[in-house]
Structures are given as C-alpha cells and as structure tokens.
C-alpha positions in Angstrom: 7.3 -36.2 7.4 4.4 -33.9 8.5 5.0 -30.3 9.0 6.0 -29.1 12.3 3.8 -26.1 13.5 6.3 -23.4 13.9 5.7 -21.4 17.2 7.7 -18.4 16.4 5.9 -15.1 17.1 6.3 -12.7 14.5 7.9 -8.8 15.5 7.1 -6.0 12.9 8.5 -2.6 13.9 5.9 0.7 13.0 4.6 -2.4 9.9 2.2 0.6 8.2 4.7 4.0 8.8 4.9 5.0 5.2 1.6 3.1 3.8 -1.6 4.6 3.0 -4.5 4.1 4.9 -5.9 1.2 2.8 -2.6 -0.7 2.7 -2.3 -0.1 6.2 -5.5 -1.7 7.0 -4.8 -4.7 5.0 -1.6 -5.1 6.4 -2.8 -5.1 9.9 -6.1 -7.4 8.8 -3.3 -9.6 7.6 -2.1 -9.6 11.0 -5.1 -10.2 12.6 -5.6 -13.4 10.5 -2.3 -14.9 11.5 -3.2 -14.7 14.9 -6.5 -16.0 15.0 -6.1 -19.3 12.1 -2.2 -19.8 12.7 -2.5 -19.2 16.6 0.8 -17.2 16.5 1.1 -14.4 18.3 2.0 -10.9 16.5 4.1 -8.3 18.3 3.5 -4.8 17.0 5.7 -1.6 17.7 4.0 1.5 16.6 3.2 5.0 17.5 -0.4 4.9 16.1 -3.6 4.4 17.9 -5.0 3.1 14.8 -3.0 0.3 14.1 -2.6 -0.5 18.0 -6.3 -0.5 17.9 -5.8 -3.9 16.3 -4.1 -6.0 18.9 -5.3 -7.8 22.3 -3.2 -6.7 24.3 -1.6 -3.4 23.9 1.7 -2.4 26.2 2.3 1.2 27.2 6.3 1.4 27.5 7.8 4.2 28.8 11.9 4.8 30.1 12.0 1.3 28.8 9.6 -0.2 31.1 5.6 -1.2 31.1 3.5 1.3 32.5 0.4 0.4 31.6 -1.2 -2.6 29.8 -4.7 -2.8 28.1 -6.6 -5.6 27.1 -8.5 -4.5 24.3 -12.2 -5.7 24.2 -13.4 -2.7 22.3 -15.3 -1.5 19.1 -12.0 -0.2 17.6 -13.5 3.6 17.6 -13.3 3.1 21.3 -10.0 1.2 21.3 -8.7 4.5 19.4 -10.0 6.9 21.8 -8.5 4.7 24.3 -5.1 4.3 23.2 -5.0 8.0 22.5 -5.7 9.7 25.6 -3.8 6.9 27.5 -0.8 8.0 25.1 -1.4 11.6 26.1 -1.6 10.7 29.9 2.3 9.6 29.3 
C-alpha cells in the first residue's frame, strides 16, 4: 500500500527560545525545507523578528485577534527591520 501524504501542518511554539544562534538557524532552515519539498505548511509562534523573518506569511496578533498580516517577500535584513518596527508600532 503506498504511503498516504500526510497533510497535517506542523505548530512549534517559540522552536529556538533557549538555542544559540546557529542552532536556531538550523532549526528554522529545517523548517523552511519542510515547507518547500513536503508542501506542509509550518506554523511558528515566536517573539523574535529573526526567526519570524523566516516564514511567508507572518500574523501580527494582538488581544487575541489579527491586526496586521505581512507577506514576506523580503531579503531577510529587510524582513527583520520589518517585523521589528511593526512589533513596536503594537
């Protein structure tokens, strides 16, 4: 019986909080990878505009509801900038 691609998306919770820098961005490489050859898509809760740098799509929640939503098409030096002043603008 062949395989059945599974079409879970996968939830991580702050993935890289107590990592170092280099294991963080192998973790979130890891990430990216998964999304692009396994076509699944990767949701990501974190406080840091490095690692948020990483996704598509990034969700600005506030009071438990969207605020503002990015789609992220940017160098990731500009996708940090980004993220962080949007962050400060909450």
């Amino acid at each position: 019986m062949p395989c059945e691609q599974s079409r879970m998306k996968t939830n991580v919770t702050m993935p890289t909080g107590n990592l170092d820098t280099v294991s963080a961005k192998k973790i979130m490489e890891y990430f990216t990878e998964i999304n692009c050859r396994q076509k699944k898509a990767v949701v990501v809760v974190t406080h840091d505009p490095v690692v948020a740098s990483y996704a598509k799509k990034i969700f600005f929640i506030k009071d438990g509801k969207i605020i503002k939503q990015i789609e992220n098409h940017s160098n990731q030096q500009e996708s940090i900038c980004t993220i962080s002043n949007t962050m400060l603008d909450l």
